[in-house]
Backbone as a ProteinNet text record, in pm:
[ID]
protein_1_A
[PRIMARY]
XXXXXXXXXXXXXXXXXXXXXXXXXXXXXXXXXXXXXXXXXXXXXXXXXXXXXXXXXXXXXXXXXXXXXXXXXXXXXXXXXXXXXXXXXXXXXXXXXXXXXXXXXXXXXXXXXXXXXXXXXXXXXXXXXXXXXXXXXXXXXXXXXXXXXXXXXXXXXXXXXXXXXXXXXXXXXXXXXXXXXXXXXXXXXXXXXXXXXXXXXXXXXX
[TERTIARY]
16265.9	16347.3	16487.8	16531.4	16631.7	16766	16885.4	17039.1	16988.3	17040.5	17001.8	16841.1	16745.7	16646	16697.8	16728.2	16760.7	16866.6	16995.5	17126.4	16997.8	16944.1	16834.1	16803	16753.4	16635	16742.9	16812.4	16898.2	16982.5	17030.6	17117.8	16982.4	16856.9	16763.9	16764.9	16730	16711.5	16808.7	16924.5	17051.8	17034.7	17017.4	17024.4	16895.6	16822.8	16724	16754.4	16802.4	16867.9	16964.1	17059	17191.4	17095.3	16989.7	16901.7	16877	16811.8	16733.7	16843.3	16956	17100.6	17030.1	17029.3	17022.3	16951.4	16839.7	16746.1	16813.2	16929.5	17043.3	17075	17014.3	17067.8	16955.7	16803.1	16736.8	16719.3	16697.7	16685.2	16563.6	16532.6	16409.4	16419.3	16283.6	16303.6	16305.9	16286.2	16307.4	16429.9	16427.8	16552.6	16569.8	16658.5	16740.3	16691.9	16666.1	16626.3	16655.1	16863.1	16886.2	16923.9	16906.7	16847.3	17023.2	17117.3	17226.1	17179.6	17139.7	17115.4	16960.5	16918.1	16809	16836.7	16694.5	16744.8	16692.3	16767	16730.5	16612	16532.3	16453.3	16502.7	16617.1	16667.4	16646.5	16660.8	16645.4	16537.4	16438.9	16315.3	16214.8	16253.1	16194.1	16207.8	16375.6	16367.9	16333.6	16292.5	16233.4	16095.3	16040.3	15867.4	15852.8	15990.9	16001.5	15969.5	16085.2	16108	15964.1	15939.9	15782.5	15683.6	15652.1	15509.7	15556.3	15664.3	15631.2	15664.1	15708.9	15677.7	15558.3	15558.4	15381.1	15229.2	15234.3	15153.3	15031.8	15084.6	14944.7	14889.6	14899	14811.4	14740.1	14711.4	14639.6	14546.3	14453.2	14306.4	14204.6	14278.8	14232.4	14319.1	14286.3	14399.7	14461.1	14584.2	14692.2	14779	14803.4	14929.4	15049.8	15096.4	15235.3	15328.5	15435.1	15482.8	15458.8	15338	15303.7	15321.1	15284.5	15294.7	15404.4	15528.1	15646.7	15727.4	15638.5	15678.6	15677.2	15574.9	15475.9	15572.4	15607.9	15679.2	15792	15843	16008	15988.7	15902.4	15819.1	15837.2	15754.4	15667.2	15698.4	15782.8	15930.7	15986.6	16032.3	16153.8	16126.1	16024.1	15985.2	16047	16101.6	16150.3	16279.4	16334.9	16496.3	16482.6	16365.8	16336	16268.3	16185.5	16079.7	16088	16218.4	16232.8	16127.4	16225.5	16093.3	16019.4	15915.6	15794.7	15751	15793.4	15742.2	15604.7	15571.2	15411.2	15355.6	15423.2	15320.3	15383.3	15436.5	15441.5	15327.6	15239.1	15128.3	15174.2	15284.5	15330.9	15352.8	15437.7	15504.7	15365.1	15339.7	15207.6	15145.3	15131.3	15034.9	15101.3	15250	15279.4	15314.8	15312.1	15360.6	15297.9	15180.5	15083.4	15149.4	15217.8	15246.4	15378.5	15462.5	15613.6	15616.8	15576.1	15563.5	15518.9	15428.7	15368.2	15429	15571.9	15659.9	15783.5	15818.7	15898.7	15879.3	15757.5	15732	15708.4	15679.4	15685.8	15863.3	15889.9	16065.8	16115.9	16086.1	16169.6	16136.8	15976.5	15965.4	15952.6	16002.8	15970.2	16145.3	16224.6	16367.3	16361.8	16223.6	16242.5	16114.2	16120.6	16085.6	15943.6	15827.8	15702.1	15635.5	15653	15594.2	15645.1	15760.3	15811.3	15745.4	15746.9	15742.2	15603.5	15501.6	15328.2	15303.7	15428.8	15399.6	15403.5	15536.4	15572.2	15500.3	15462.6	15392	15242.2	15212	15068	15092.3	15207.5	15217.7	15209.6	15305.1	15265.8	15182.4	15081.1	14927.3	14811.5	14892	14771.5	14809.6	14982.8	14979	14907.7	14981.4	14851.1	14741	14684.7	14534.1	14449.2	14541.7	14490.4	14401.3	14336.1	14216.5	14206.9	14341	14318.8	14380.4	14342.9	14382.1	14536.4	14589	14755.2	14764.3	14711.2	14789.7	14775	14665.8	14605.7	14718.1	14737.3	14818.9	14951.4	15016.3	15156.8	15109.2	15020.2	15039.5	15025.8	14936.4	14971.6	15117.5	15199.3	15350.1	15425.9	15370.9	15456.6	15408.3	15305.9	15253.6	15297.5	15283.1	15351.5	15490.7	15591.5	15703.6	15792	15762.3	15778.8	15744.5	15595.7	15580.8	15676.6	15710.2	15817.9	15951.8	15993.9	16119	16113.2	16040.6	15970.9	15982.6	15885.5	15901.7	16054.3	16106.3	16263.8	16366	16302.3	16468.2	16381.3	16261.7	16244.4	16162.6	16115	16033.8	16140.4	16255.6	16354.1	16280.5	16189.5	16188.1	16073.9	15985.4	15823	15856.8	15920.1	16002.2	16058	16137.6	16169.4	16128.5	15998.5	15905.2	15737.5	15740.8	15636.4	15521.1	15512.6	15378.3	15302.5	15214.3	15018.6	15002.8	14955.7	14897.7	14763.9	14709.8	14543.5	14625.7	14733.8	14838.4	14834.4	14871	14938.2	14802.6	14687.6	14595.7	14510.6	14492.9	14449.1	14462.9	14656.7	14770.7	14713.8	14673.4	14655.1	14493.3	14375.3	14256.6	14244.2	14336.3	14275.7	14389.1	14485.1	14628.8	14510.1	14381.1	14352.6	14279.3	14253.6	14212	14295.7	14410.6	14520.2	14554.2	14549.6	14570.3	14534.8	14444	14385.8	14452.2	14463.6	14534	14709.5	14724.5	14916.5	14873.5	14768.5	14744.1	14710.1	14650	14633.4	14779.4	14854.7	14950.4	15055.5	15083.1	15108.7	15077.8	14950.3	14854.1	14946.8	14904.6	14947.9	15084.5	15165.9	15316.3	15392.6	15375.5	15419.8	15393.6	15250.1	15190.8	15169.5	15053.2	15015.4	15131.2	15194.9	15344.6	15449.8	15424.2	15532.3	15431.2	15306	15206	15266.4	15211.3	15257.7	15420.6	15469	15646.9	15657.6	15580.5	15586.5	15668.1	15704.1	15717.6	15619.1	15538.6	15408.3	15341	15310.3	15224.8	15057.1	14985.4	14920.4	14771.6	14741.7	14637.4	14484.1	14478.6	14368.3	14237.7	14250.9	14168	14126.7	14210.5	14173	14082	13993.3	13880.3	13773.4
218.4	122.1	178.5	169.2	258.3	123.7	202	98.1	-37	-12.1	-106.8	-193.2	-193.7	-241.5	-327.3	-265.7	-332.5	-415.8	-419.5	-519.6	-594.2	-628.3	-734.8	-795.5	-696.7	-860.8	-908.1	-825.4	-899.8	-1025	-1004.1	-1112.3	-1199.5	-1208.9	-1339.9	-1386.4	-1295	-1355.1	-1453.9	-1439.7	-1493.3	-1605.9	-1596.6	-1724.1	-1803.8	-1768.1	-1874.4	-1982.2	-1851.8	-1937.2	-2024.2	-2002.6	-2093.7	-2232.7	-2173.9	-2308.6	-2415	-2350.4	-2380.3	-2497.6	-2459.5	-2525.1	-2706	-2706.7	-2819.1	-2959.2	-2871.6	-2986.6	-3070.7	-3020.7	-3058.7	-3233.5	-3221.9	-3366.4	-3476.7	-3365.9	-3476.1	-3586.1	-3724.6	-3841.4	-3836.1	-3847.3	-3931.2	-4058.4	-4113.5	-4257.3	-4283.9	-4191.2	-4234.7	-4214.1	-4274.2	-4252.9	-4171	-4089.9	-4038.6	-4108.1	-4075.2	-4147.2	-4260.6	-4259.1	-4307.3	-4453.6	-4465.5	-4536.9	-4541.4	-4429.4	-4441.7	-4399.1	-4361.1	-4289.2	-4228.8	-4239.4	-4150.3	-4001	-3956.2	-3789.9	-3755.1	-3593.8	-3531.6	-3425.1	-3364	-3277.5	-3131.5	-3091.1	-2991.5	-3063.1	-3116.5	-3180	-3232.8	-3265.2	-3258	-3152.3	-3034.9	-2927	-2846.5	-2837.4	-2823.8	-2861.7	-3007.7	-3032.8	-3024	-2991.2	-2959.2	-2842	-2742.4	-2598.3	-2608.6	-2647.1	-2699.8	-2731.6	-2835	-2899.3	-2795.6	-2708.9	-2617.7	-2526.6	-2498.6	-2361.8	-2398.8	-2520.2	-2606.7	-2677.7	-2714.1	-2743.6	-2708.4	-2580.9	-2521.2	-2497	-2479.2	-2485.3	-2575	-2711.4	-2865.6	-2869.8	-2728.2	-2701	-2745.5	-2802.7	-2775.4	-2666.9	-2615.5	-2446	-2327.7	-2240	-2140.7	-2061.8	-2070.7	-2115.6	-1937.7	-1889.2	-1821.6	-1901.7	-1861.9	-2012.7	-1907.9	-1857.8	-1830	-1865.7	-1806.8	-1838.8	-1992.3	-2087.1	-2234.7	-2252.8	-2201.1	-2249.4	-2200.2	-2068.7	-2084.7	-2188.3	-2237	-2333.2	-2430	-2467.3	-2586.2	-2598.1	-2519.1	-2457.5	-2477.2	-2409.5	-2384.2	-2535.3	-2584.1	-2730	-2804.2	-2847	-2954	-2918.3	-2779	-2728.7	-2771.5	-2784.3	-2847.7	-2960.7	-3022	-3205.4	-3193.1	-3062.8	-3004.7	-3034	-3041.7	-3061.5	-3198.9	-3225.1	-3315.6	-3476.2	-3411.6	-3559	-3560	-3637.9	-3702.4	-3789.3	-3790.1	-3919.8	-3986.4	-4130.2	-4195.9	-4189.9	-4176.4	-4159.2	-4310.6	-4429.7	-4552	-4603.7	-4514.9	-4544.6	-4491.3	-4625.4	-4547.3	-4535	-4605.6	-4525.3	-4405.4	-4384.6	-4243.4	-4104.9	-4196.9	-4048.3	-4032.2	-4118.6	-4073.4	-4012.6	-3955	-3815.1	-3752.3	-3698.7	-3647	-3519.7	-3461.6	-3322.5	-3270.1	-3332.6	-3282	-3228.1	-3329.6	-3296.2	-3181.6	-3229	-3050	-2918.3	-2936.5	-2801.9	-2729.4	-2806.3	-2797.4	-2728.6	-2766.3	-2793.2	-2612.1	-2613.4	-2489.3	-2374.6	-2380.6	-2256.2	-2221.9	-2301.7	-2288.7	-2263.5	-2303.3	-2265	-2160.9	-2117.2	-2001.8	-1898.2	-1893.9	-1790.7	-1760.4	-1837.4	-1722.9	-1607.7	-1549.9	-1445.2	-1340.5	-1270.2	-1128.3	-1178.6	-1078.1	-1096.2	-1138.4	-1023.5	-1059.2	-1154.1	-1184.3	-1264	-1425.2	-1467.3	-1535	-1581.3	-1477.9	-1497.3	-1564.5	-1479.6	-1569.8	-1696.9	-1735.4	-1818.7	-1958.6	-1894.1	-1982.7	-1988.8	-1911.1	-1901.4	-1998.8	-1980.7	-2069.5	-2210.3	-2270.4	-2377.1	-2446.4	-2343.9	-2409.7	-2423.3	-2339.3	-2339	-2481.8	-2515.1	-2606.7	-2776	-2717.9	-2862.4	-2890.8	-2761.6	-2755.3	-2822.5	-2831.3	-2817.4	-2812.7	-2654.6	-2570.9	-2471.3	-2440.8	-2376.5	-2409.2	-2376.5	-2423.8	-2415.6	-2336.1	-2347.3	-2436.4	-2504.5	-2563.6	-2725.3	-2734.8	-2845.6	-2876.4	-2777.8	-2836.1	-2876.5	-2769	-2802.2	-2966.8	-3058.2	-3127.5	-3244.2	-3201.9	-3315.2	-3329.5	-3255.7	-3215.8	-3276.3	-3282.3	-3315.8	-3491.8	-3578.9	-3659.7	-3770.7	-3662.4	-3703.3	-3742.5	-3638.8	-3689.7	-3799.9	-3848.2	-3965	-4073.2	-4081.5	-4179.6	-4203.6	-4090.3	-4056.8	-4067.6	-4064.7	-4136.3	-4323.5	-4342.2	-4478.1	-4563	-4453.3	-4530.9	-4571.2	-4438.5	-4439	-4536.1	-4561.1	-4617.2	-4838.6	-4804.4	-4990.8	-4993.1	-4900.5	-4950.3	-4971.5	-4877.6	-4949.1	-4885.2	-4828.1	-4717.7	-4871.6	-4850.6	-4928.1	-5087.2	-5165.6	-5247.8	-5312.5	-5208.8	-5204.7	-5218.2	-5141.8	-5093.2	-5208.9	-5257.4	-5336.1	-5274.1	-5174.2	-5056.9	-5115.8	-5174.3	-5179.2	-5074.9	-5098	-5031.8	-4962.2	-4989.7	-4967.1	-4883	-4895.6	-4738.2	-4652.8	-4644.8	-4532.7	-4474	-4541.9	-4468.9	-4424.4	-4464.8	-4368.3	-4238.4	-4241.4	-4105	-4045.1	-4110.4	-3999.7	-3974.5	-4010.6	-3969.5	-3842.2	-3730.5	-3600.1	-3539.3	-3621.9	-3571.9	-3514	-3549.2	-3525.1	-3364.9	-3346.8	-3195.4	-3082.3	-3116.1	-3027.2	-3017	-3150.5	-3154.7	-3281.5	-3303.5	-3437.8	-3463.8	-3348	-3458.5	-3465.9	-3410.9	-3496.6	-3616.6	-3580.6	-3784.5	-3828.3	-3855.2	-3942.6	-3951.8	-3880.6	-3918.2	-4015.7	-3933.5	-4050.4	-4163.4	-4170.5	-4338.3	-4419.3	-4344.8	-4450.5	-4460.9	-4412.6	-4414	-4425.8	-4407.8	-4427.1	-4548.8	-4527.8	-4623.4	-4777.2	-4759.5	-4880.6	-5009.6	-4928	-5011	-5062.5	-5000.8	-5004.9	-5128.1	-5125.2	-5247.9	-5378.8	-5348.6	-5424.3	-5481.7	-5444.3	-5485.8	-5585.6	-5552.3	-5652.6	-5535.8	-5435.1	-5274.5	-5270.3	-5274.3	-5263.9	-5420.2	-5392.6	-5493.1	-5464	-5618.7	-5548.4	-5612.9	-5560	-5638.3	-5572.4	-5505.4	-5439.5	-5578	-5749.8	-5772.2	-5880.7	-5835.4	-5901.4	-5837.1	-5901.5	-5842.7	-5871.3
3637	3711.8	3730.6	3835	3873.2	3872.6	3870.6	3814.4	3938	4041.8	4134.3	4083.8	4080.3	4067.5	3905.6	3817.9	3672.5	3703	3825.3	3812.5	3885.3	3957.4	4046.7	3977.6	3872.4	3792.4	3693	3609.9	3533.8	3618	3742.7	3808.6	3848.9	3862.7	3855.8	3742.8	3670.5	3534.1	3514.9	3477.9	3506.8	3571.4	3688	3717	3707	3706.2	3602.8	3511	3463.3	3323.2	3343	3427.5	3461.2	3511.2	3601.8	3668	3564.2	3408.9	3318.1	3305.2	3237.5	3196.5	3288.5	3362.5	3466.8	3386.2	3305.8	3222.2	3101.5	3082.9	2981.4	3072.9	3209.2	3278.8	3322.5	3272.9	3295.2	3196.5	3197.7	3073.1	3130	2950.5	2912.8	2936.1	2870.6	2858.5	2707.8	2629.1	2480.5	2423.7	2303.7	2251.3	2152.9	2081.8	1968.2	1850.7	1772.3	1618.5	1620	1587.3	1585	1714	1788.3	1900.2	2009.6	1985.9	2017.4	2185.4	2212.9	2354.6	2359.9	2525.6	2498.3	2528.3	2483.6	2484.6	2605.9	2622.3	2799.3	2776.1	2865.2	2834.3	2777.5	2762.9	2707.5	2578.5	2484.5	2347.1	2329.2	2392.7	2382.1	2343.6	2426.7	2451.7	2314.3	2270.4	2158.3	2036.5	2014.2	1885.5	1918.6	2041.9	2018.3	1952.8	1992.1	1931.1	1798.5	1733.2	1629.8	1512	1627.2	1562	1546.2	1673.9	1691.3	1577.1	1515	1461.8	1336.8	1310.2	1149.3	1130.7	1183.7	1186.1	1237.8	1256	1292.1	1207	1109.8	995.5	1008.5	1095.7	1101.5	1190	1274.9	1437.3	1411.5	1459.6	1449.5	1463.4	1545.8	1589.1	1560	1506.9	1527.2	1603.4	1616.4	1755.6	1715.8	1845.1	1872.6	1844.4	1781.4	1753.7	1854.7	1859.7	1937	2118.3	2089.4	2253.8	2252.5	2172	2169	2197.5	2142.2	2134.4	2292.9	2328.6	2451.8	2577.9	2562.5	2638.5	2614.8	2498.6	2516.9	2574.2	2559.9	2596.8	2771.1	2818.7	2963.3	3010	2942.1	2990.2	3101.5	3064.3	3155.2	3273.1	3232.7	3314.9	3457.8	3514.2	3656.8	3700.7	3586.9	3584.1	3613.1	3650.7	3716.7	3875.1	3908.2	4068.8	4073.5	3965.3	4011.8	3943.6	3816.6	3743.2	3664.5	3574.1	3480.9	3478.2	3469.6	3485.4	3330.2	3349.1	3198.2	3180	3072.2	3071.2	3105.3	3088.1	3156	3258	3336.7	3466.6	3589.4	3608.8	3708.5	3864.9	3890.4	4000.8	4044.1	3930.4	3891	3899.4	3829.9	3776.9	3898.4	3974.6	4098.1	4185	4186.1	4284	4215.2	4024.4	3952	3987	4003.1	4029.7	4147.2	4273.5	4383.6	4346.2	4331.4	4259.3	4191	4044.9	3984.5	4041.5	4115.6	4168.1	4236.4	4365	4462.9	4354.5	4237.2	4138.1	4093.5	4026.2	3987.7	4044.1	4156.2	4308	4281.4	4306.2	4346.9	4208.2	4080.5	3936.1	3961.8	3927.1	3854.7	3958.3	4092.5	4207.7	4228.7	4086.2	4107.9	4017.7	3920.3	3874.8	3958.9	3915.6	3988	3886.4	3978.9	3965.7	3808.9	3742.4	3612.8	3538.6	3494.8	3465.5	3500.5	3673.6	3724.3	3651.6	3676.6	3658.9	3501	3417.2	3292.9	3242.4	3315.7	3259.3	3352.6	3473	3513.1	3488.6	3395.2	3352.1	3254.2	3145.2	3029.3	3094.2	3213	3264.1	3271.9	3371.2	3408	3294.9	3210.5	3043.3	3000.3	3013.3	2943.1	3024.9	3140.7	3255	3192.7	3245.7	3203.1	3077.3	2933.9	2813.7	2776.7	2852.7	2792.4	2716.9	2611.2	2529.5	2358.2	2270.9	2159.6	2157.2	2237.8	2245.2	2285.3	2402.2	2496.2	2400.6	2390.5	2313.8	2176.4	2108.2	2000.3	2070.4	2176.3	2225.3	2292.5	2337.8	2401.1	2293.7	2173.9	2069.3	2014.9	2027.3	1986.2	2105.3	2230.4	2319.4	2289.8	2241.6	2241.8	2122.7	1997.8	1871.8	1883.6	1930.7	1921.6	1985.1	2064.2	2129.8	2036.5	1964	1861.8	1688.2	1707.9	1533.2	1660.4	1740.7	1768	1800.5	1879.2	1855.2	1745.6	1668.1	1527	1478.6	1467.5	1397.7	1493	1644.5	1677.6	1720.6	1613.4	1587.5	1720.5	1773.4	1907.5	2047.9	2038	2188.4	2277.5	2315.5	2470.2	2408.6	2339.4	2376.2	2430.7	2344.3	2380	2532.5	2570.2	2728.3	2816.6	2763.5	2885	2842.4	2798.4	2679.2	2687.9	2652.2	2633.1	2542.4	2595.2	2523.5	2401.6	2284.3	2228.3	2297.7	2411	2401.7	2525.1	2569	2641.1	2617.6	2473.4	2407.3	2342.5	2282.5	2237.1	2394.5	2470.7	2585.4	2598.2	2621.1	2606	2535.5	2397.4	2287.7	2243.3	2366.8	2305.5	2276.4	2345.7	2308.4	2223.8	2148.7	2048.1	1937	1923.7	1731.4	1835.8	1926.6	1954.1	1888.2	1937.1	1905.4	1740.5	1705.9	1560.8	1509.8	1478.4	1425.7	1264	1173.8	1027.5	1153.2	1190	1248	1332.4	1416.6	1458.9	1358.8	1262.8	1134.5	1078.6	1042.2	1028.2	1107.3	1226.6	1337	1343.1	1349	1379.4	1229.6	1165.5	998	966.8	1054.9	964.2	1065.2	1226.4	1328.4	1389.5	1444.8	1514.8	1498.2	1380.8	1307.1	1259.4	1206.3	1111.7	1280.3	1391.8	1469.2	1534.1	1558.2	1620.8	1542.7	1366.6	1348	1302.8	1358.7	1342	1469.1	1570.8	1697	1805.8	1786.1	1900.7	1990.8	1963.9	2100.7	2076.7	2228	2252.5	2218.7	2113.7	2073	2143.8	2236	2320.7	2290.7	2198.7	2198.2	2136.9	2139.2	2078.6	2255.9	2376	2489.6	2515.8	2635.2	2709.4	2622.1
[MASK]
++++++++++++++++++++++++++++++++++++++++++++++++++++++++++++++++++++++++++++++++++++++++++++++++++++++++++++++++++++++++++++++++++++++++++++++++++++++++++++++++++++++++++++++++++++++++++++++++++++++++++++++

């Protein structure tokens, strides 16, 4: 790679990254532990980090952790173009596949080829969740929403008055990725937050 060809990709690279910076502005809809604010997908992204490579020994399968932690880091970044979508919003979700896809052409087509192919491979692995990576990163992306939940008394579930028979939908395929951390979840998150009166608990209608 010749000087010219190396200042190119370093000045994409670059700005990638400056792009990346942007997710520091998207909001969630959940909140901070402590229930002072909710958090943006830059602080999200990082405690899945956080999570995949402290808890990785709880995979169900055995996982590339790194590559996991990439994936997670990856995941989002589309939500700089496309916004974030609450998970029980069915409006939302039904142009969420078009959005992102438009989202991720344009993120990941400001770095130069290889680069681009990876990280948009990590993407579509993680869409997909057809592989034991992707699968644990999406119980991590799944879990943590419920341990902030828990900690800030139910305010995002609350707001929004999310169904219990919601959230276990979300989470039929969380025990793939790691079934003893959904057992944990279910019992120390979930259950105790049903019953506190945090979710709505309709699972005995119909």
């Amino acid at each position: 790679m010749d000087r010219n060809q190396n200042d190119d990709r370093l000045s994409r690279q670059m700005e990638f990254l400056l792009e990346c910076d942007k997710s520091k502005l998207i909001g969630r809809q959940n909140y901070l532990a402590d229930g002072s604010r909710k958090e943006n997908d830059a602080e999200h992204a990082w405690h899945l980090a956080m999570m995949t490579f402290l808890l990785a020994e709880y995979a169900s399968e055995s996982i590339d952790v790194l590559k996991t932690v990439e994936m997670v880091l990856v995941h989002d970044l589309v939500e700089i173009d496309a916004g974030d979508t609450y998970a029980y919003d069915a409006q939302g979700n039904s142009t969420k596949r078009a959005r992102e896809l438009a989202a991720a052409e344009r993120l990941f087509g400001l770095l130069l080829d290889d680069q681009r192919e990876k990280l948009r491979a990590l993407w579509d692995e993680f869409e997909a969740v057809s592989t034991p990576e992707a699968r644990f990163a999406a119980a991590m992306d799944h879990i943590q929403p419920l341990m902030l939940n828990a900690a800030s008394h139910g305010k995002s579930w609350l707001e929004h008055g999310v169904a219990v028979s919601a959230i276990l939908r979300r989470n039929e395929k969380t025990p793939k990725g790691s079934e003893a951390l959904w057992d944990y979840a279910k019992g120390q998150y979930l259950d105790p937050s049903v019953e506190a009166g945090y979710i709505v608990d309709d699972r005995a209608q119909g």
